[in-house]
Residue frames as qw, qx, qy, qz and C-alpha x, y, z in Angstrom:
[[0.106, -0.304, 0.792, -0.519, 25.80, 4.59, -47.28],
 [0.383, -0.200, -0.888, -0.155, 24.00, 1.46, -46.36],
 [0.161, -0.258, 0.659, -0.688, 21.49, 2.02, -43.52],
 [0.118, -0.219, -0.967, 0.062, 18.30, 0.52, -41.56],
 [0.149, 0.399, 0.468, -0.775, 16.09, 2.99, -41.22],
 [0.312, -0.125, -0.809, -0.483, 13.21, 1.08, -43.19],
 [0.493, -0.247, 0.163, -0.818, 9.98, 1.56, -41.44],
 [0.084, 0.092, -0.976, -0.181, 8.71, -1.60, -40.34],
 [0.391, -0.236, -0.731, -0.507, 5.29, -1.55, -40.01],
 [0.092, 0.096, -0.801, 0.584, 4.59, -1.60, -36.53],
 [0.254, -0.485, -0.668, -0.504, 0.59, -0.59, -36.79],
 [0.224, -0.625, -0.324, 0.674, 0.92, 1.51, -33.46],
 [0.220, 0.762, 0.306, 0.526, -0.40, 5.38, -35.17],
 [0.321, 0.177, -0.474, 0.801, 1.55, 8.30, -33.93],
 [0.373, -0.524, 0.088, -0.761, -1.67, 8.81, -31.54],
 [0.850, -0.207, -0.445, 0.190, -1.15, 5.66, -29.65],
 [0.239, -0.794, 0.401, -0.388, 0.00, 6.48, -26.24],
 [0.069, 0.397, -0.896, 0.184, 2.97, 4.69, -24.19],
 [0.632, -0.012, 0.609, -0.478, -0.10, 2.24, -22.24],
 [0.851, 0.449, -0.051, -0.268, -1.77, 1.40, -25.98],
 [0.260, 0.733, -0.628, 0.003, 2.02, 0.50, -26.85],
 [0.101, 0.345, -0.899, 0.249, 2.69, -1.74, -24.02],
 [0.821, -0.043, 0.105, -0.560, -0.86, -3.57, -23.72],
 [0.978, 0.025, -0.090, -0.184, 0.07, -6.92, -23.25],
 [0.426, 0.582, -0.446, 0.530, 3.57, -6.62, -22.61],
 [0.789, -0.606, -0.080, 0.057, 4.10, -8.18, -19.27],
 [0.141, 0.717, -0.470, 0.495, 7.55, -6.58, -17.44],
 [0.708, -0.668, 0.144, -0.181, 7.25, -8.49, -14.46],
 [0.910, -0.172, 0.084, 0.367, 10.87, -9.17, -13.46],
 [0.522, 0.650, 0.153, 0.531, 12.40, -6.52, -15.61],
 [0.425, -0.598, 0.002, 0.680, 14.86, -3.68, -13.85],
 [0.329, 0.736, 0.330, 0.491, 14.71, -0.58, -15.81],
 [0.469, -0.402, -0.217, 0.756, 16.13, 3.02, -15.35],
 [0.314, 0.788, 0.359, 0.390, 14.78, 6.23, -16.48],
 [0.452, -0.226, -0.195, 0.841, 16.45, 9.56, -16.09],
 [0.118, -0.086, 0.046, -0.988, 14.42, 12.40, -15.38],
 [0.223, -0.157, -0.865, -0.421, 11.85, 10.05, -15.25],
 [0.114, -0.382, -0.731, 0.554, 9.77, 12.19, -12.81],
 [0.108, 0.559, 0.157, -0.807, 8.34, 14.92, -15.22],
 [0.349, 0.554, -0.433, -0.619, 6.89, 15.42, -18.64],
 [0.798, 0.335, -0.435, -0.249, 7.36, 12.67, -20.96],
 [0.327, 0.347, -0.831, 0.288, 9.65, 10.89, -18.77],
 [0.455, -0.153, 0.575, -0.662, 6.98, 10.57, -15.98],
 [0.869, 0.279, 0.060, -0.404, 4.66, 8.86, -18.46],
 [0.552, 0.338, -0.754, 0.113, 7.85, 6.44, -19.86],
 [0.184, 0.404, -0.809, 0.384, 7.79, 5.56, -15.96],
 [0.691, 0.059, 0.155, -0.704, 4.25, 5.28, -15.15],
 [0.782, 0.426, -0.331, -0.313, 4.00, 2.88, -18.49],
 [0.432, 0.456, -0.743, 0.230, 7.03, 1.08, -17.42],
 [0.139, -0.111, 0.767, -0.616, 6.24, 0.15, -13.83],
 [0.796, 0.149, 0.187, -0.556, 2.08, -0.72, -14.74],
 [0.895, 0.171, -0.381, -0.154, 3.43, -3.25, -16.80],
 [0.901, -0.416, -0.092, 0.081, 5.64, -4.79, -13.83],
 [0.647, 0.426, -0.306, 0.553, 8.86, -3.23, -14.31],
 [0.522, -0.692, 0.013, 0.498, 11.23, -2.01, -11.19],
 [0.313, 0.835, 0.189, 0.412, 11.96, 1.55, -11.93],
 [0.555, -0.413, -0.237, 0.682, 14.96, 3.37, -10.73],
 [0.153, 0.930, 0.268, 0.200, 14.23, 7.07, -11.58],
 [0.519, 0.161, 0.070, 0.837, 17.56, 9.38, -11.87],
 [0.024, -0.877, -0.298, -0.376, 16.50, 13.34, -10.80],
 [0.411, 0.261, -0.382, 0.785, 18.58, 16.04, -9.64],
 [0.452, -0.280, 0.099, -0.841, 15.47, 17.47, -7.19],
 [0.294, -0.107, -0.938, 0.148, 14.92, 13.58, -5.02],
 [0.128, 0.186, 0.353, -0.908, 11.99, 16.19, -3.31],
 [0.521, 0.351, -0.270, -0.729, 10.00, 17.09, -6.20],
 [0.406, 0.138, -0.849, -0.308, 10.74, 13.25, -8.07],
 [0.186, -0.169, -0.924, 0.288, 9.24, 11.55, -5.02],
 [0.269, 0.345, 0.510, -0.740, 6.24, 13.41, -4.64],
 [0.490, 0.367, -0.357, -0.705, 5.48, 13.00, -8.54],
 [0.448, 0.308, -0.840, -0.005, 5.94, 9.33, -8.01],
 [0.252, -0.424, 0.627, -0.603, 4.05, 8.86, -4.93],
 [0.740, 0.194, 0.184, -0.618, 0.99, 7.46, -6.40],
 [0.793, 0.390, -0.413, -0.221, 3.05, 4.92, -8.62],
 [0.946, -0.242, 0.215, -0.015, 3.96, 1.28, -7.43],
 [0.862, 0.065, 0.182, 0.469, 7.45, -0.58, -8.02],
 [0.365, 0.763, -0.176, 0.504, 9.49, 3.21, -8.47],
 [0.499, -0.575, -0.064, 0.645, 12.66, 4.37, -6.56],
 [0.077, 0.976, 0.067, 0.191, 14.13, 7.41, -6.72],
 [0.652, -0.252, 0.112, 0.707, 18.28, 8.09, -6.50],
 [0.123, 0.838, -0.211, -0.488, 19.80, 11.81, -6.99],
 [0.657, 0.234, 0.491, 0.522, 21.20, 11.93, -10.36],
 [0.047, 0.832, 0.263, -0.487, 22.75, 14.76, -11.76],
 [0.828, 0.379, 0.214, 0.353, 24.16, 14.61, -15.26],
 [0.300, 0.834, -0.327, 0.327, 26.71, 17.86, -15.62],
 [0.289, -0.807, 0.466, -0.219, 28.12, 16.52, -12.43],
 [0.733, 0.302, -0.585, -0.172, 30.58, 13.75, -13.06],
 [0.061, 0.119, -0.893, 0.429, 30.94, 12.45, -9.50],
 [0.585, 0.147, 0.549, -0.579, 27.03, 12.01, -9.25],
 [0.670, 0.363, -0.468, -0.448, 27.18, 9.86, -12.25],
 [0.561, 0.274, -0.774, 0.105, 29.31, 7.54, -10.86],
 [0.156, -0.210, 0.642, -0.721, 28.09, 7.96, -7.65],
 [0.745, 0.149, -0.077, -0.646, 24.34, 7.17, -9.27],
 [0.746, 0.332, -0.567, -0.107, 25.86, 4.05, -11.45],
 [0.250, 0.293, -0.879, 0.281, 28.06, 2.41, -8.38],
 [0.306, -0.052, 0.764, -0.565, 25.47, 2.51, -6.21],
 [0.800, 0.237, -0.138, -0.534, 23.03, 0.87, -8.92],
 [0.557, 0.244, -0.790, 0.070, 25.86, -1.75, -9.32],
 [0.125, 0.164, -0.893, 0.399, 25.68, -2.61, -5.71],
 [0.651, 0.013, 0.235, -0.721, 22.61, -3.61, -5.83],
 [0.255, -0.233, 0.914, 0.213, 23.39, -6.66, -8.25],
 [0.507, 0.487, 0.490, -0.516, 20.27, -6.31, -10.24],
 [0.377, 0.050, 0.505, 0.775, 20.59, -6.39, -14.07],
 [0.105, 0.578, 0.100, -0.803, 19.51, -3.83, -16.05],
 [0.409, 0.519, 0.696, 0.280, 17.10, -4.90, -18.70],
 [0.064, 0.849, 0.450, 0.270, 15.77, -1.01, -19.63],
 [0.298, -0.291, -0.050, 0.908, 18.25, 2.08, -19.81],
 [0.100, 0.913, 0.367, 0.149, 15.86, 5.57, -20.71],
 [0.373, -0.278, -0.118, 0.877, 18.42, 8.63, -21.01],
 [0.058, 0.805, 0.538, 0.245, 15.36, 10.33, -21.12],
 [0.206, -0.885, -0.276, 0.313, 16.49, 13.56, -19.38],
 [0.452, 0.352, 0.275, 0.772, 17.66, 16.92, -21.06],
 [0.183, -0.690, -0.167, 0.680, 18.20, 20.51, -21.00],
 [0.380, 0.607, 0.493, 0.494, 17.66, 23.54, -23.49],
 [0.053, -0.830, 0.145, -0.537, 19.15, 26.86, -23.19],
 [0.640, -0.750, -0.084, 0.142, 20.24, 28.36, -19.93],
 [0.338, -0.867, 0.245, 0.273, 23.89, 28.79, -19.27],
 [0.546, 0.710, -0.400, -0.193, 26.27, 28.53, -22.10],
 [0.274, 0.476, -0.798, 0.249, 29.16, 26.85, -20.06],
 [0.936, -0.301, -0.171, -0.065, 29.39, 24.02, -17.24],
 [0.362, -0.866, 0.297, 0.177, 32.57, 24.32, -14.50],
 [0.740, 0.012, 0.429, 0.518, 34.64, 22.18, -17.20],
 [0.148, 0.501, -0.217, -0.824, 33.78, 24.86, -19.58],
 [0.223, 0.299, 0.906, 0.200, 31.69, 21.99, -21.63],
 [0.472, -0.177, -0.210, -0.838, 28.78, 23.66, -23.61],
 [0.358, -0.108, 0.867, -0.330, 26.24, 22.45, -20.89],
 [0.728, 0.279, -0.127, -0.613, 23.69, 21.31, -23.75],
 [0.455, 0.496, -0.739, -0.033, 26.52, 18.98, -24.96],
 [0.197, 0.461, -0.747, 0.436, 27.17, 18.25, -21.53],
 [0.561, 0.016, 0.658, -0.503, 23.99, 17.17, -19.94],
 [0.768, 0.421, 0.154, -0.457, 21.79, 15.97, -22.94],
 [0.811, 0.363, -0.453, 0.071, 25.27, 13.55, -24.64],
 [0.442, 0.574, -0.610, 0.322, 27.92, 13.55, -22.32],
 [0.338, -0.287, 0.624, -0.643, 26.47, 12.73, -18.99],
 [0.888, -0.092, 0.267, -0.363, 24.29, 10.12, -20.14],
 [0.624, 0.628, -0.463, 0.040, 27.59, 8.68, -22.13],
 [0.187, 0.446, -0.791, 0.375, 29.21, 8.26, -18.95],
 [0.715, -0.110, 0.435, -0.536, 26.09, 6.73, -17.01],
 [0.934, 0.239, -0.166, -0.206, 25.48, 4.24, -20.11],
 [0.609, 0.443, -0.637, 0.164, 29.07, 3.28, -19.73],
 [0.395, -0.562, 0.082, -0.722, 28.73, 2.78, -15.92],
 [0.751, 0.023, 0.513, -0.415, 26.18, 0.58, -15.71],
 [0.655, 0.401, -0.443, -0.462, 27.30, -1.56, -18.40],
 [0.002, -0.058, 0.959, -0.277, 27.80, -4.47, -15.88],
 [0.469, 0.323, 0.600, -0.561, 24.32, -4.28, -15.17],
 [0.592, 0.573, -0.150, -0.546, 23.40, -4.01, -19.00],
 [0.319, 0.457, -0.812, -0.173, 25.54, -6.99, -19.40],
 [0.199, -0.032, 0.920, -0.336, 24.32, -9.26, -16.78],
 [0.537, 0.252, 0.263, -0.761, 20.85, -8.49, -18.33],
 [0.585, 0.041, 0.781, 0.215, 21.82, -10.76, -21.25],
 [0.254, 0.545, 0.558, 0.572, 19.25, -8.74, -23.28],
 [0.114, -0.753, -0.310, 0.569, 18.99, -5.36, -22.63],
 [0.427, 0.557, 0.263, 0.662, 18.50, -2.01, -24.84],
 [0.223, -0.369, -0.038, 0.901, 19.47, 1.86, -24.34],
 [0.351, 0.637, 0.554, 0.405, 17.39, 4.22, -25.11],
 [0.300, -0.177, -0.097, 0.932, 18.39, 7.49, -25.99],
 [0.108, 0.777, 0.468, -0.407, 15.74, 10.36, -25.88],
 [0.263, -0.069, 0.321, 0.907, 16.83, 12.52, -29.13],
 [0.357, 0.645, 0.512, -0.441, 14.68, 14.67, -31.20],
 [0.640, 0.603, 0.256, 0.402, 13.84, 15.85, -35.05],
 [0.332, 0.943, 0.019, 0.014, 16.14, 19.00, -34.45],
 [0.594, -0.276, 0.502, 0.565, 19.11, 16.40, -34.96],
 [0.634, 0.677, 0.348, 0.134, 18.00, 17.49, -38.58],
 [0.062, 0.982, -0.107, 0.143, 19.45, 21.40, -38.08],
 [0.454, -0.779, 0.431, -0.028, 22.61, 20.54, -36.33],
 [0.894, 0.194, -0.258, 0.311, 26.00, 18.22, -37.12],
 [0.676, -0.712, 0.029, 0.188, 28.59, 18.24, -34.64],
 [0.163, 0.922, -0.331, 0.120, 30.88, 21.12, -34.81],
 [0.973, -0.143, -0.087, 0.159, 34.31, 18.65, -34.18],
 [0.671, 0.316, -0.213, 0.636, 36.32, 21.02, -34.31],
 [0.143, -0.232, 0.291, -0.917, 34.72, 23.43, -31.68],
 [0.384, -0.600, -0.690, -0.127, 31.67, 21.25, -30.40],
 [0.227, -0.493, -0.479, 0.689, 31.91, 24.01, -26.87],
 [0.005, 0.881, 0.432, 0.191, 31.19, 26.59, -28.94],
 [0.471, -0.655, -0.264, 0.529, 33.94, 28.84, -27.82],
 [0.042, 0.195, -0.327, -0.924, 33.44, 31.21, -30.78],
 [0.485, -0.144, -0.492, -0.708, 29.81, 32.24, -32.48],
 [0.050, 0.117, 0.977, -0.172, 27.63, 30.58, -30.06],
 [0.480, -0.130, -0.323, -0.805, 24.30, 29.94, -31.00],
 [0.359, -0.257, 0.713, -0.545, 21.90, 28.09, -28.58],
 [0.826, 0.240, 0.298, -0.414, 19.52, 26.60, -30.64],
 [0.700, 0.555, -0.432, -0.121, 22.34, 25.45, -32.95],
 [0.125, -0.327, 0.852, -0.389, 24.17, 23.65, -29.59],
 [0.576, -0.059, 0.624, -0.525, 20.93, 22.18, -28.96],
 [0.878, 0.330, -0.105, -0.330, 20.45, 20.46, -32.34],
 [0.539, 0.395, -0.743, 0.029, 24.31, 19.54, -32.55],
 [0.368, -0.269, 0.673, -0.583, 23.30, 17.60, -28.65],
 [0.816, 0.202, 0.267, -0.470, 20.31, 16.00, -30.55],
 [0.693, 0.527, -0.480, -0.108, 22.47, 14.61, -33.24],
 [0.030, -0.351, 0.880, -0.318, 24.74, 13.40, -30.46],
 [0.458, -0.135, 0.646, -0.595, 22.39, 11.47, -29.14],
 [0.908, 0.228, 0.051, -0.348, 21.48, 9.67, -32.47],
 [0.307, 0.701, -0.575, 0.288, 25.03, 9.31, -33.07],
 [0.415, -0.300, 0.722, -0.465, 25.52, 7.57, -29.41],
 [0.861, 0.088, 0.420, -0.271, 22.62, 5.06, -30.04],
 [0.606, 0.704, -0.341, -0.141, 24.58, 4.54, -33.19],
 [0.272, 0.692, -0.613, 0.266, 27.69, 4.02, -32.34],
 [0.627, -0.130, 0.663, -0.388, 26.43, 1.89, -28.42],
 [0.865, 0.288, 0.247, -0.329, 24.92, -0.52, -31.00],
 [0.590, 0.725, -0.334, 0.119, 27.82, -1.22, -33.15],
 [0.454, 0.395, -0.774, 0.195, 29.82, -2.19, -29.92],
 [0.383, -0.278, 0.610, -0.635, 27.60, -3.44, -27.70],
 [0.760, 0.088, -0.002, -0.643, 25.33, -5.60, -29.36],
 [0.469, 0.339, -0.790, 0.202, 27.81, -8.95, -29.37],
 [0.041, -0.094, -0.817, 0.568, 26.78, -8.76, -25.33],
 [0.181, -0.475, -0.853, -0.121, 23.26, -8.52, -26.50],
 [0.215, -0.508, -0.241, 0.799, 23.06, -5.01, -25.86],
 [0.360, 0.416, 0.483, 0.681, 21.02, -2.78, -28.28],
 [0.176, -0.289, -0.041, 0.940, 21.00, 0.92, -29.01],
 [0.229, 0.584, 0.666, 0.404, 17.96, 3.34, -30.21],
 [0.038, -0.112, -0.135, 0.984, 17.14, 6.84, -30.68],
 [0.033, 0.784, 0.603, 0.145, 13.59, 8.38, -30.61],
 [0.123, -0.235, -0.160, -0.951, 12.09, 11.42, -31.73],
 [0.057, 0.272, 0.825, -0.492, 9.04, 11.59, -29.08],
 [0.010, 0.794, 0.510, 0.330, 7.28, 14.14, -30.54],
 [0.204, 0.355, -0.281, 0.868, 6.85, 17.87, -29.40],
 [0.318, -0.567, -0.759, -0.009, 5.15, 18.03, -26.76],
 [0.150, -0.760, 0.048, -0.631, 4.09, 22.16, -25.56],
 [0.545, -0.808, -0.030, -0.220, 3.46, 21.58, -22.01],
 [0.898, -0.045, -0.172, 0.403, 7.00, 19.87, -21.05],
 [0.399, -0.841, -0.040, 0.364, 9.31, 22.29, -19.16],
 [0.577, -0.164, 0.558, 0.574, 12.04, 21.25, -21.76],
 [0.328, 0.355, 0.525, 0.701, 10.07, 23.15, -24.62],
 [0.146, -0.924, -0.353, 0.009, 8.07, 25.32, -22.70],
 [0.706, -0.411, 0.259, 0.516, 11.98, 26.80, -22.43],
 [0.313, 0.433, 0.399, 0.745, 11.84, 28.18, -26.22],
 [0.008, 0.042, -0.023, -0.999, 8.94, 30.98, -25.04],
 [0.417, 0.548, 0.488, -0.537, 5.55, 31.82, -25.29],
 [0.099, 0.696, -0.415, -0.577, 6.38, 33.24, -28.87],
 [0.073, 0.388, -0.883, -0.253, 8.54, 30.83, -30.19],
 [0.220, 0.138, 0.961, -0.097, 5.80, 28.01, -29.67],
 [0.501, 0.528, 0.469, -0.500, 3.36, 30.11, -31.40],
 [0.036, -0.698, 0.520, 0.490, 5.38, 30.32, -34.23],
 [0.011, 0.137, -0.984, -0.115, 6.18, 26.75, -34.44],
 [0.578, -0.106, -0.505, -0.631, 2.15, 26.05, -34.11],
 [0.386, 0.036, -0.832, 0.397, 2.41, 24.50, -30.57],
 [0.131, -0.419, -0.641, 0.630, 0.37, 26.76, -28.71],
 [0.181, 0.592, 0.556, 0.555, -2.57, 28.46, -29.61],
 [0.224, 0.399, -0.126, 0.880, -3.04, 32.15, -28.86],
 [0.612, -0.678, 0.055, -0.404, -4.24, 31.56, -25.42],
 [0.104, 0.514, -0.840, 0.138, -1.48, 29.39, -24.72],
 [0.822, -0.093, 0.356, -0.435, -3.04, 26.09, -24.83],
 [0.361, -0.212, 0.868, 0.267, -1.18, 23.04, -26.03],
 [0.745, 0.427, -0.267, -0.437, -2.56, 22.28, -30.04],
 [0.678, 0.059, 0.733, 0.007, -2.68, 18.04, -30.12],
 [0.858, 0.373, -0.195, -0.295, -1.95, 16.62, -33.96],
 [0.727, -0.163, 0.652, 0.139, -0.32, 13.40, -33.27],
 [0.740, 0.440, 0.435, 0.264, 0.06, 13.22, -37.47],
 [0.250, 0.899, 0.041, 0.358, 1.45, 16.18, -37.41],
 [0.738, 0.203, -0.365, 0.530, 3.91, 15.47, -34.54],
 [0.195, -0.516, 0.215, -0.806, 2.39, 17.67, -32.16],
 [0.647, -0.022, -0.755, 0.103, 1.95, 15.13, -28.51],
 [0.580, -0.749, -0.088, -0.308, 0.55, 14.91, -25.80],
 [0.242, -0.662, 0.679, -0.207, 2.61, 13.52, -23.00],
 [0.741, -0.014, 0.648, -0.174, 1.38, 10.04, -22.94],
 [0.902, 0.372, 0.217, 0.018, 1.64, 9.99, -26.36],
 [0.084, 0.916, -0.391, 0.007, 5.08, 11.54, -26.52],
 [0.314, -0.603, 0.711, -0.177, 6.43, 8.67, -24.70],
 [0.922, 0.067, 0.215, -0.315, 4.84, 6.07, -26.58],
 [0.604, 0.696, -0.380, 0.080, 7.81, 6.07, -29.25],
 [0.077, -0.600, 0.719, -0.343, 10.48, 5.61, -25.99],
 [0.575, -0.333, 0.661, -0.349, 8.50, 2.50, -24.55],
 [0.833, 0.496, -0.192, -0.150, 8.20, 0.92, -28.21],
 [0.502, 0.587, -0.612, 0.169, 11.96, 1.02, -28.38],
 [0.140, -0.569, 0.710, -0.391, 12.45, -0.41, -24.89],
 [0.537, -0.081, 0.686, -0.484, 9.93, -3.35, -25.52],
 [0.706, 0.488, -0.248, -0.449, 8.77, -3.67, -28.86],
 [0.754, -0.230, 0.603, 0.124, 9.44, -7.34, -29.95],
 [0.532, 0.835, -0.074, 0.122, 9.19, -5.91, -33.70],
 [0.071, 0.931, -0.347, 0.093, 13.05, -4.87, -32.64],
 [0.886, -0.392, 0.232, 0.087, 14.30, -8.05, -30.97],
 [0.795, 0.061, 0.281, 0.535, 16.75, -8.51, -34.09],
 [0.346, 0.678, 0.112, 0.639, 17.30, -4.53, -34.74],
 [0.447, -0.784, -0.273, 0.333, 19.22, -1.91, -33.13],
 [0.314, -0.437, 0.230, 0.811, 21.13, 1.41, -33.68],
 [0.158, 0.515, 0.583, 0.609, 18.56, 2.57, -35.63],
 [0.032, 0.154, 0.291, -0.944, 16.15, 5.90, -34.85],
 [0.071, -0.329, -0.731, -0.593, 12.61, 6.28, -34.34],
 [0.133, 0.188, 0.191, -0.954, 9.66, 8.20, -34.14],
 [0.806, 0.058, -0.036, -0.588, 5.51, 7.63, -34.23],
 [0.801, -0.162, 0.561, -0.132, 6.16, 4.06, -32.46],
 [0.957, 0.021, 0.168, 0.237, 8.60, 2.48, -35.40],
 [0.622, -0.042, 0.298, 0.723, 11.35, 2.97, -37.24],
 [0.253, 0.781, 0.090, -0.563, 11.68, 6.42, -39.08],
 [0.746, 0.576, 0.236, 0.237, 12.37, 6.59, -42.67],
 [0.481, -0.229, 0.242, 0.811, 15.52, 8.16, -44.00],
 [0.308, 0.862, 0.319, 0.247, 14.83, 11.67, -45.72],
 [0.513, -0.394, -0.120, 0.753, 17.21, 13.77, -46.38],
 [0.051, -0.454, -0.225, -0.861, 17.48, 18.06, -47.95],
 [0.255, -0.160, 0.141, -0.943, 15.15, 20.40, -46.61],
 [0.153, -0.472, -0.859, -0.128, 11.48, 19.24, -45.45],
 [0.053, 0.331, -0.212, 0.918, 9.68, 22.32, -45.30],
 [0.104, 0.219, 0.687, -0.685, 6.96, 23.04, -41.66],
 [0.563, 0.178, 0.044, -0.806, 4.34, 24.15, -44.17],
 [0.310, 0.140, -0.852, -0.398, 3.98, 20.55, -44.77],
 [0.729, -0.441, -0.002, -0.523, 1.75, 20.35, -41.80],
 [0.874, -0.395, -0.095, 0.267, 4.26, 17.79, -39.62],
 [0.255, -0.881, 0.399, -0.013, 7.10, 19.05, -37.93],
 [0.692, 0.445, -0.566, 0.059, 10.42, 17.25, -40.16],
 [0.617, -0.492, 0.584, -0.190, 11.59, 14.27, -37.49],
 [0.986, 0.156, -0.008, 0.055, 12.59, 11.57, -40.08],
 [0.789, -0.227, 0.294, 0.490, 16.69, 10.34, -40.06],
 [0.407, 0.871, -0.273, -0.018, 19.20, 12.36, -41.76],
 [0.879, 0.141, -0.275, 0.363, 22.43, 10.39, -43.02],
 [0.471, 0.517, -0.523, 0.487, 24.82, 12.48, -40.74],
 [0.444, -0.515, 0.402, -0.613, 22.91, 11.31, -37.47],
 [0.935, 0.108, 0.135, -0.311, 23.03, 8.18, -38.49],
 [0.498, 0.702, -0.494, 0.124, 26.89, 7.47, -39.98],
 [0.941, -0.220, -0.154, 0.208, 28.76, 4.41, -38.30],
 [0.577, 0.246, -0.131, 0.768, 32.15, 6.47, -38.83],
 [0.111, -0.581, 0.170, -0.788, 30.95, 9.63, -37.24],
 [0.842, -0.487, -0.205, -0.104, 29.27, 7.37, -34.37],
 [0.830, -0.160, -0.173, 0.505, 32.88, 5.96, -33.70],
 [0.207, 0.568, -0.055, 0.795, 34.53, 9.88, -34.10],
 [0.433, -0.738, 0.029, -0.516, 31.85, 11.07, -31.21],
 [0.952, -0.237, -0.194, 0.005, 32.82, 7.92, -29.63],
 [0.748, 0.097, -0.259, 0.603, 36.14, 8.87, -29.38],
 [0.041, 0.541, -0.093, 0.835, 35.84, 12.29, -28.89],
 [0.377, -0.654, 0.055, -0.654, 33.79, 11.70, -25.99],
 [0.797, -0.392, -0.254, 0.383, 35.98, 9.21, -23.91],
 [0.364, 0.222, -0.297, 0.854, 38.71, 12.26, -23.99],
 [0.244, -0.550, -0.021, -0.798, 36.26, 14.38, -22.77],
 [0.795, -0.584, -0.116, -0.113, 35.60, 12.41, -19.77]]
């Protein structure tokens, strides 16, 4: 299989944070949307976004919490947004349309890990918040992504699309569930998606990307595995303190998010899209095992997150589902 995931060179180092990224990078005019974009990595995508001049519309299912994290930053709103619930998608998206703004800068930056198996459709709710809810947002607002002329989607994925391919014949899980195996086949979705968005969007000047941010410990979204489980993995050291190796794919926040505002700005990309990356360019294609004692956590492409033909499959599979 032919693909693009050829590193290009970008000379950002994965210890560059989202600011170092967008130095010089003037947003002023630019309309941009981040979901979840009030916490974690997603705060710092909106921070980054909004210092360099961008109007930020910030998606968050807690409009309390999002606005008090946000108080301190210029040019951000703040709209409920709740991704398992398909009438606050559309509720989110119409009431972006009627604003008449384009939308230069989609971030489906928000996700879930663990918790309750199901969702009131019976949807595994990994599936169902972290692909399927930002599926139906991206489709939405694709007036607004159109009107933008140039505009790109980024999708928030991570390296444990590696573990996971998307059970198609049972993606809910309603036999053998495993949670951490839901949450990888979610992550694949989501490279899949940028995949597949890029392939028919890009004609209207629309391009698709996935990023691996890094892991960052302190983030609510991994802090979610355990106390354990992150010592395990080499995340937290045995006082629980976040362990920083940016070369090793361990991230702060600020530098977590550098990879997300790359893809949403980077002129390196102007003529590339529906590709996946991770430490601020493109990742490299590796596939088989890559084992943890290599000292970086494995986050490079694997051909079945990355297939045009499975892209279109999810693609289909997840208009029925809506």
């Amino acid at each position: 299989m032919g693909h693009r995931q050829h590193p290009l060179g970008s000379g950002f180092p994965p210890s560059a944070t989202a600011a170092e990224v967008l130095d010089g990078i003037d947003l002023s005019g630019r309309h941009a949307v981040v979901t979840g974009g009030h916490a974690g990595i997603g705060l710092e995508v909106t921070r980054a976004l909004a210092e360099a001049g961008a109007q930020v519309l910030v998606g968050a299912r807690d409009l309390e919490r999002a606005r008090m994290a946000l108080a301190d930053v210029p040019g951000v709103t703040v709209d409920r947004l709740d991704l398992i619930d398909p009438a606050s998608i559309e509720g989110f998206a119409a009431q972006r349309l009627a604003s008449g703004a384009p939308l230069h800068i989609l971030v489906n930056n928000a996700g879930s890990s663990g918790g309750p198996e199901r969702d009131s459709r019976g949807y595994e709710r990994q599936f169902a918040v972290n692909h399927l809810g930002h599926f139906q947002l991206t489709r939405a607002l694709l007036t607004a992504l159109r009107a933008a002329g140039r505009a790109r989607v980024v999708v928030v994925s991570s390296g444990a699309h590696r573990f996971g391919r998307i059970r198609w014949d049972d993606p809910h899980f309603t036999s053998g569930y495993d949670s951490l195996a839901a949450y990888a086949q979610s992550k694949t979705a989501n490279v899949l998606f940028a995949v597949g968005l890029d392939a028919r969007w890009s004609g209207d000047g629309i391009r698709g990307y996935a990023v691996h941010p890094g892991v960052v410990a302190g983030t609510k979204l991994n802090a979610a595995a355990g106390l354990d489980a992150l010592r395990r993995m080499g995340l937290i050291d045995a006082d629980g303190r976040p362990i920083i190796d940016p070369a090793g794919g361990k991230k702060t926040p600020a530098q977590g998010a550098s990879t997300i505002v790359f893809a949403a700005t980077s002129p390196l990309l102007n003529n590339l899209g529906g590709v996946y990356l991770t430490d601020n360019d493109v990742a490299p294609l590796t596939d088989g095992d890559v084992p943890l004692t290599a000292g970086r956590i494995p986050a490079d492409a694997a051909s079945h997150s990355i297939d045009p033909a499975q892209a279109e499959r999810l693609w289909r599979l997840s208009e029925g589902m809506l």
